[in-house]
N, C-alpha and C positions, 0 to 999 in steps of 0.2 A: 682344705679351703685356703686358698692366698690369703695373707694377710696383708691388703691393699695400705695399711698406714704403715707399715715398716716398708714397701716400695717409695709409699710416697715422702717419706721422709729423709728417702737417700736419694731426692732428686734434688734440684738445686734450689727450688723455688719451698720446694718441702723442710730442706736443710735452715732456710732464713725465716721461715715462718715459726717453724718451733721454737729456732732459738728466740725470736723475739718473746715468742709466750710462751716461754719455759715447759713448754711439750716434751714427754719424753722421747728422744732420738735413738730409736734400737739401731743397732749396726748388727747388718747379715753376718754369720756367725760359720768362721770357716769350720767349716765339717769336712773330716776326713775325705778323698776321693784318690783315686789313681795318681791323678791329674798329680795333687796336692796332698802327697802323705803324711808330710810335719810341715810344721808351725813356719809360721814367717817368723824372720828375724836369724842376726849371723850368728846365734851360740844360746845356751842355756851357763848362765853364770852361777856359778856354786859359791856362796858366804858360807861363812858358818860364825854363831855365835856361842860355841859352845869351848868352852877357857879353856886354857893350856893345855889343864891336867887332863883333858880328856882326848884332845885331838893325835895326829900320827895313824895307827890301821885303822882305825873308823874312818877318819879321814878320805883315807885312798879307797876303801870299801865302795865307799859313796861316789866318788868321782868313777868306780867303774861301774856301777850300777848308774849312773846316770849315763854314760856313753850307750848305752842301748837304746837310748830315744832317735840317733840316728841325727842329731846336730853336735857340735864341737862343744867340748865342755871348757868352761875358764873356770879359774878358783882365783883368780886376782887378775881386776880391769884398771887398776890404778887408780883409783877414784871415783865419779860418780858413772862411768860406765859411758854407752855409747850414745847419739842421741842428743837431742835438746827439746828443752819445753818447746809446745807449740807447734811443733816439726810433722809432718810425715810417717803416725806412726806404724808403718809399715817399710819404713827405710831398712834395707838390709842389713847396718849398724847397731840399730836397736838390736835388745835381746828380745830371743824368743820366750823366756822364764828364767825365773830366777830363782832359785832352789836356798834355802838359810836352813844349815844344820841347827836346830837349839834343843839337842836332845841333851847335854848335859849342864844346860840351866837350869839352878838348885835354888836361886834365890831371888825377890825382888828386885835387888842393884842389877843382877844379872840383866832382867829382863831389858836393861835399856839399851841393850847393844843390836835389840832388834828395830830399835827406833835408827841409830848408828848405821846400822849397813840399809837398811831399807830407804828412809827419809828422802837421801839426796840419790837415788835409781828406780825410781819407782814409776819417774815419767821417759825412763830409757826402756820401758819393755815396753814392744812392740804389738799394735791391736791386735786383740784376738792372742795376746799370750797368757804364761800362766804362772803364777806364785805359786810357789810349793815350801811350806814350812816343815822341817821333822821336829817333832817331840817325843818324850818318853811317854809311858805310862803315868801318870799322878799316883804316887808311893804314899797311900793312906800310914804308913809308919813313918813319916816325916812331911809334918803339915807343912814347912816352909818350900820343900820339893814341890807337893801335891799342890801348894797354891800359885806357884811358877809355873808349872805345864800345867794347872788350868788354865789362868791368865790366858796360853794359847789359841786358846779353844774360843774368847772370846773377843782375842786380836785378829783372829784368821776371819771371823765370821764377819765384823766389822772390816776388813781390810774388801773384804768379795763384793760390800756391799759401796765402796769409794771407789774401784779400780774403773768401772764402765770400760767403754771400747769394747765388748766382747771377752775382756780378761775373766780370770777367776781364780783364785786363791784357797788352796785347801790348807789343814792338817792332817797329817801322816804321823801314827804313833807308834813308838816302836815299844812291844809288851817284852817286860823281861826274856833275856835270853834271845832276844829277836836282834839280828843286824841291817845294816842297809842292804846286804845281799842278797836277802829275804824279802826285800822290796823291791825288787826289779820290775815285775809284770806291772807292778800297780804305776812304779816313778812311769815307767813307759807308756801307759795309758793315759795317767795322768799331763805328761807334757808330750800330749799328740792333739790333734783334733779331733781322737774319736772321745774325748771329755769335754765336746763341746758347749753342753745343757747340762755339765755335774760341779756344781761350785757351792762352798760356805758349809763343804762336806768335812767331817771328823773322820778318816778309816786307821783303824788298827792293824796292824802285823806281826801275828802270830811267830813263833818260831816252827820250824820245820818238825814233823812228827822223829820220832827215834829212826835213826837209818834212812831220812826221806833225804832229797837235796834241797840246797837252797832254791828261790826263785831265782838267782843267775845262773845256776848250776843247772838247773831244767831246761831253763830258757836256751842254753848252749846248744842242748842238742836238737832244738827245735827248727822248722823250717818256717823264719820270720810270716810271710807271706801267708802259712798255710797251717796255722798252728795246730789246727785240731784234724789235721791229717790222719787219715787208719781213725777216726773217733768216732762214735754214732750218737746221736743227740737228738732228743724226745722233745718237741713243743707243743703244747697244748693249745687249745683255743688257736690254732695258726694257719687260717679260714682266711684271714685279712686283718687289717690295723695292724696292731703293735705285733700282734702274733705272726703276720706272715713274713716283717721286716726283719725278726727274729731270727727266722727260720732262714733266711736269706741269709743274715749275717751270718752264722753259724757255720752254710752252707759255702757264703764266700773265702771262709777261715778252711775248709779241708774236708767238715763233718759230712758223714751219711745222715739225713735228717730223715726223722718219721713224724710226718706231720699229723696232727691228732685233732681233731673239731668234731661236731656233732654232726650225726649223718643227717640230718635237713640241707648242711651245709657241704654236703659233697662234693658237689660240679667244682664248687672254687677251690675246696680243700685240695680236689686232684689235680689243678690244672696250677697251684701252686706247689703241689709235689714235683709233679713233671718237669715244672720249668727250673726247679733246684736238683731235678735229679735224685730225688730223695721219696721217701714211701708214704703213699696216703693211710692212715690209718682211722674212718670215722667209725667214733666211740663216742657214747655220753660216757663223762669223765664220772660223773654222780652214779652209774650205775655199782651193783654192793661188788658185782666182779672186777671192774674195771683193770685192780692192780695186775692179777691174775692174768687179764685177756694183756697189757702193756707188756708181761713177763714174755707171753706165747709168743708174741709178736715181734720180739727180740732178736735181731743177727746173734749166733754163734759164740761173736765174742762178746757180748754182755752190754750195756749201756754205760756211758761214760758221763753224757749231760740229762738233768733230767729238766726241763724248764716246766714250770707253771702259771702259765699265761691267762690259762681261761678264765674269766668273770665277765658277770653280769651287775647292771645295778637297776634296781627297782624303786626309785625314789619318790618317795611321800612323807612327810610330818607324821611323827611316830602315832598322833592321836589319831590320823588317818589310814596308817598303814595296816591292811589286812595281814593275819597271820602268814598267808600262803605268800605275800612277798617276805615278808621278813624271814621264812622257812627257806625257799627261793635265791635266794643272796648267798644267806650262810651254808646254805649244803655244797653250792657250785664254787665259790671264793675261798672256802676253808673247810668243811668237811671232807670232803672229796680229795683236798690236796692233803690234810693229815692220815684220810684212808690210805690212797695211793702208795705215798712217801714210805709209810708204813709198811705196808705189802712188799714195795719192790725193795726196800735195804731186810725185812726180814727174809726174802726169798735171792739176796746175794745179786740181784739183779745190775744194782751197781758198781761198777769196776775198784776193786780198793787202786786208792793212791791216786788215780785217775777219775773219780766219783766226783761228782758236781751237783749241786740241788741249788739251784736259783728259782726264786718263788716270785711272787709279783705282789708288794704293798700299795701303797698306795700314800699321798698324805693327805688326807681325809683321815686315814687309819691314826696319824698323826698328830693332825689340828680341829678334826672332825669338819661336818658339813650338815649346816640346814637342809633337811629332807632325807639326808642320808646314814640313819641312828644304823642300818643293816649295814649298809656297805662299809663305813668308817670301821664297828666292829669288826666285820671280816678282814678286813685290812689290819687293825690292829693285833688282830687275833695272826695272822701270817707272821708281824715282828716274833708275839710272844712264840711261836713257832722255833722261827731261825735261833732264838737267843736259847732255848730250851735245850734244842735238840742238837745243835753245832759241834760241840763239845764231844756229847756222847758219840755221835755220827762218826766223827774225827777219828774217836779211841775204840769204838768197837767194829768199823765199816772202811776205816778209811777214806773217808766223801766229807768233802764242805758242804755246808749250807750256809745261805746269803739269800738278800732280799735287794731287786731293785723299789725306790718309792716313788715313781712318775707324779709329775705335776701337769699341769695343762698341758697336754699335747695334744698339736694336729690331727685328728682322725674326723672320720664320718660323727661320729660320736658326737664331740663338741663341735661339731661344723652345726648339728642340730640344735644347739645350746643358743635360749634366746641373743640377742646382738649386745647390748649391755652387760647382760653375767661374761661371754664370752669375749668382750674387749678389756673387761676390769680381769678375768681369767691371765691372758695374753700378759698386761702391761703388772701388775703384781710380783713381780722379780726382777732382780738384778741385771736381765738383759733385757727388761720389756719387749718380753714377745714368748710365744708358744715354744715350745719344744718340737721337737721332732719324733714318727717312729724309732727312727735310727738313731736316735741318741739313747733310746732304754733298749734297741739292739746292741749297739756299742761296748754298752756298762754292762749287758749281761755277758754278753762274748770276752769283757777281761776277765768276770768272774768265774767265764765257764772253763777257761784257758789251763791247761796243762804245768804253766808256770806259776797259778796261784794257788797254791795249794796253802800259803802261809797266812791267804785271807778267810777267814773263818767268822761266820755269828755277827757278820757285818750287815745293817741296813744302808742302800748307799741312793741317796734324794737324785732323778735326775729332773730335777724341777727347774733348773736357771738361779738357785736360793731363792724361791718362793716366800715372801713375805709373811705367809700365812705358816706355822710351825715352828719348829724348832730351827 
């Protein structure tokens, strides 16, 4: 469904009206396309605030891991960078992102040199760019550490929610052992436009399993364009909405997709095979064979992505709600995906090293929702999943698991959502305005990607920073 006040508010009459009555003014949010693969703006500028004693190879690690975003990297602009207040921010002067190492800030004095490099460039990135902060792990054996790369965590969130323009600003944490190298797929996703609805996000990076490669080292031998080349990739629920943009994405990146919905939903299910090129497969995902029948249905060389899209919600006040919907929720949202998940890594189904488990949360699961006591738990219940099982998957399977947590997005769905829940919906985050299919297609295709094997047990919001949670 258009959302006629984010048109009308980029028109010029719409432009002067808001501002008089401090309306909020969303600006269209570039998203990836042919057209426009990276970010406006002539460079991504690398700070770093992280002292003496720690810069040199980390240093240059990081400056090559960010040349794979496919704009010009600077590590010194001479001062407050390109641009001036007020300006045009889409001049091709402006940066596109600005990237500040502060992985080896140990102390509170430390912290103020992200005040220092940030302060006076903050109005030279250009709309629609992106802040990227690195930090460490918080080292519970040294609270003065632990309370410095917290502090991060609550500068970055505050920083997504000042930038407007379209901008957005993460944390990037790197867990012992882990280098910038290892963050390649993610910095890359991250300062592109396909993270155009992921902001006021925390993600960690893992080190490389024994003998694996880095995330630049994968990335190397990949074909930019078409990552998931030779891969085959399982979407559930992928009939329409989120699921069939999914499957698209996927399909656009290289994958053989087998698309999987309920046979009610066949005609669409196949006619969105078809036009991906990819294999219809309807199956109730709930049924006790399922994993079994997903294994038979397998090409030769095994499955690589497994995604879990499907769900339902049946919403009523819990004093209202019949057993059989609360039953209803939790079998199709989370029973089903911990049978499945089960079935197919005990029967080797997915690929070591190249293994993928992207699940689908939610933040409701998060912040919860009036009427939704079933759906929230299932969604909650998907985190406690990924955080459980990641690890183990990791060290006995070879395969990530991740969760994306969508917020308002555009579908049939919320297009049915009374007018009032569904404009406070919209305007409730940092961009005021809904999200897209394609943006929780996006965020699953970096997870699902061949080069991120170093993202592990990661929940990652593609809400806009939703107001509503963490």
């Amino acid at each position: 469904m258009a959302d006629r006040y984010l048109h009308w508010t980029n028109t010029r009459p719409g432009r002067l009206l808001s501002r008089r009555l401090g309306l909020p003014r969303p600006l269209p949010l570039h998203r990836w396309s042919a057209e426009r693969p990276v970010l406006d703006g002539a460079d991504i500028l690398h700070l770093t605030a992280v002292p003496p004693r720690d810069a040199g190879a980390h240093t240059k690690e990081l400056t090559a891991a960010l040349e794979g975003s496919g704009l010009p990297v600077r590590t010194d602009d001479g001062g407050a960078g390109g641009g001036t207040a007020g300006g045009d921010a889409r001049q091709p002067d402006r940066h596109a992102a600005v990237v500040v190492d502060a992985t080896g800030v140990r102390t509170t004095a430390e912290l103020r040199r992200l005040h220092e490099l940030l302060h006076p460039r903050l109005r030279s990135v250009a709309e629609c760019g992106r802040l990227v902060v690195l930090g460490a792990r918080p080292d519970d054996a040294d609270h003065h550490q632990a309370a410095a790369q917290q502090a991060l965590e609550g500068f970055v969130r505050s920083l997504a929610k000042e930038t407007g323009g379209g901008r957005t600003a993460q944390l990037l944490r790197l867990a012992p052992g882990a280098g910038p190298a290892d963050a390649e797929s993610t910095l890359r996703f991250l300062l592109s436009p396909k993270s155009a609805y992921v902001s006021g996000q925390v993600i960690e990076i893992g080190p490389p399993a024994a003998g694996a490669p880095s995330s630049s080292e994968a990335a190397a031998g990949l074909d930019r364009e078409h990552p998931l080349q030779g891969r085959t990739a399982l979407v559930t629920g992928s009939a329409r909405g989120i699921g069939a943009s999914v499957a698209a994405t996927l399909a656009r990146d290289g994958a053989h997709v087998l698309c999987l919905d309920v046979p009610q939903a066949g005609d669409e299910l196949a006619r969105v095979a078809e036009d991906l090129g990819g294999t219809a497969l309807p199956l109730d995902i709930t049924a006790d064979d399922a994993g079994e029948r997903i294994a038979a249905a397998l090409p030769p060389g095994g499955l690589d992505v497994l995604v879990h899209n499907a769900g339902i919600t049946r919403d009523r006040k819990l004093a209202n709600m019949k057993a059989e919907l609360w039953d209803q929720v939790l079998e199709v949202n989370l029973a089903s995906v911990l049978r499945t998940t089960d079935r197919l890594l005990a029967e080797g189904a997915l690929n070591r090293g190249t293994g993928r488990v992207v699940a689908t949360a939610s933040i409701a699961g998060i912040a919860g929702n009036v009427g939704q006591t079933n759906y929230a738990a299932s969604k909650a219940g998907i985190i406690g999943l990924v955080r459980s099982l990641a690890p183990r998957a990791a060290a006995e399977h070879g395969v990530t698991v991740n969760a994306v947590a969508p917020g308002f997005i555009e579908t049939k769905m919320t297009a049915a959502v009374p007018f009032f829940i569904r404009e406070a919906g919209r305007r409730m985050n940092s961009h005021s305005q809904g999200g897209l299919p394609v943006d929780v297609a996006e965020t699953t295709a970096w997870l699902a990607g061949p080069a991120s094997s170093t993202v592990n047990g990661q929940v990652v919001r593609v809400c806009g920073q939703s107001l509503l949670g963490a």
